[in-house]
C-alpha positions, 0 to 999 in steps of 0.5 A: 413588685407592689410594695406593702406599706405595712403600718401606713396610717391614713394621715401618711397619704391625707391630703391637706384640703382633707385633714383641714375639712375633717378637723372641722366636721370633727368639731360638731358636737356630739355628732360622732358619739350618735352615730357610732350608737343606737343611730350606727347600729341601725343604719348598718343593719339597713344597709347590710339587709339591702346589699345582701338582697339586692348585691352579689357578695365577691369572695373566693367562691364568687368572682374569686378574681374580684376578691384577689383584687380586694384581698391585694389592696387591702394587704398593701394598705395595711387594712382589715378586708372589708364586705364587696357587693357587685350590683346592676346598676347602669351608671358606672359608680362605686361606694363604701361605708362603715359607720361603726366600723363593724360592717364596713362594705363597698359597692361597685356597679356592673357598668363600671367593670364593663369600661375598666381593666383589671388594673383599673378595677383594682384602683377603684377597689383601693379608692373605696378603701381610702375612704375606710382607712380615713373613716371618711363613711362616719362623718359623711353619714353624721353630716347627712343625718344632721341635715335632715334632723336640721329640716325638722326644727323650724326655727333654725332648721333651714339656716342649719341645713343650707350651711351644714350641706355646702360644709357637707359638700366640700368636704366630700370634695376634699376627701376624694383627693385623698382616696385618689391617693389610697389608689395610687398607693395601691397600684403604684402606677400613676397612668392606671389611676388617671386613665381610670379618671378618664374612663369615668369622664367619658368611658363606655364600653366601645371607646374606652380602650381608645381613649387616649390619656395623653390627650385626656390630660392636656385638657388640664391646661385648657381648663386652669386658663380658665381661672386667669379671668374673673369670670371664668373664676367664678364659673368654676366656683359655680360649677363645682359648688354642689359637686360631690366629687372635683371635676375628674380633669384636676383629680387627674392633675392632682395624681399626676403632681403627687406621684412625683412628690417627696411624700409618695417616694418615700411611702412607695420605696421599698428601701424607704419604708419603715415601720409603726414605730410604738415608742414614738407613736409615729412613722418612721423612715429611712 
């Protein structure tokens, strides 16, 4: 039986390469203040007109056993249900945003149901709502936006942008170890959220049911022997630097090591949840 972490707070499951790479975007001045005004107010205006254009709006009346999924996660996560859209796309892919926190929304792309399972589905549904729960859209919006209003001022535009995109870059990076975890925290089944990175590795339609998850994660040796040379090093360095996601191969890993970890035990036991405790401002467990 799923357990409903009722009180959970994004910092409960962060991951620390996370909480270091927010604290820093949090340090750019006035920024948020920006973007949670006139800017927010525009772009979720933009982004709301072209999802109900161009998406199918899930709900009980549509694709109901969608929106059961959505309502699922949420509910477990502790978290307001947020707008999903279904839209054609042939690269399997999902998103989110909530600028303002007003139209918060995710998107999934038809091909990414067509590789995955029910489970699976539901796993990249909690993803997508780690990113809310841990206001990832605001600062990843704000970094955007910094960069482009960077390219418009000759003088330092340049230097600006460069810096801020490789900041912008890793911080992505660090933040989908975290939503990683939102989905495990969801689907309490470590295999569903590493066959789901596999999928996405390699998925399509007619192998995915017989990719082989076992196999899938013995490549994770053969990967991390890489990093013993200095070559091989710098290889990885080069390769992930203007990535915005880590390789799938160490997301897996990451879960694999997580779900194994004091932290998520004590989140996952129903004997051991507590509650928000208000007098202390904290999390409590027993």
């Amino acid at each position: 039986m799923t357990i409903k972490l009722i009180g959970l707070k994004a910092d409960h499951f962060r991951h620390p390469l996370d909480l270091k790479a927010t604290t820093q975007l949090k340090q750019i001045p006035g920024l948020d203040l920006a973007m949670r005004g006139v800017l927010g107010s525009v772009a979720e205006d933009f982004f709301y007109l072209n999802n109900i254009a161009s998406s199918i709006l899930i709900s009980e009346k549509q694709l109901p056993d969608l929106y059961e999924l959505l309502l699922s996660a949420c509910e477990v996560l502790d978290l307001d249900v947020p707008q999903l859209y279904i839209q054609q796309n042939p690269i399997p892919n999902a998103y989110t945003l909530a600028i303002r926190g007003k139209k918060p929304f995710i998107v999934i792309h038809t091909s990414l149901l067509e590789i995955l399972n029910p489970d699976e589905i539901k796993a990249v549904i909690a993803h997508e709502l780690g990113h809310l729960k841990c206001e990832h859209g605001v600062y990843l919006t704000l970094a955007n936006i910094m960069v482009l209003a960077a390219g418009l001022i000759p003088s330092w535009g340049t230097f600006v942008a460069q810096s801020l995109q490789s900041q912008l870059l890793q911080w992505v990076r660090c933040a989908e170890f975290s939503c990683d975890r939102s989905a495990l925290l969801v689907v309490q089944d470590p295999n569903v959220v590493m066959s789901l990175l596999m999928k996405l590795t390699g998925g399509s339609p007619s192998i995915a049911s017989k990719l082989s998850l076992e196999a899938f994660m013995a490549q994770v040796k053969k990967y991390q022997a890489m990093s013993q040379t200095d070559i091989g090093k710098m290889l990885q360095e080069m390769q992930t630097s203007q990535l915005t996601h880590p390789v799938p191969i160490i997301r897996a890993k990451e879960i694999e090591n997580w779900s194994t970890s004091s932290d998520y035990y004590q989140l996952t036991q129903k004997e051991k949840i507590g509650y928000n405790d208000k007098s202390t401002g904290g999390w409590r467990n027993w």
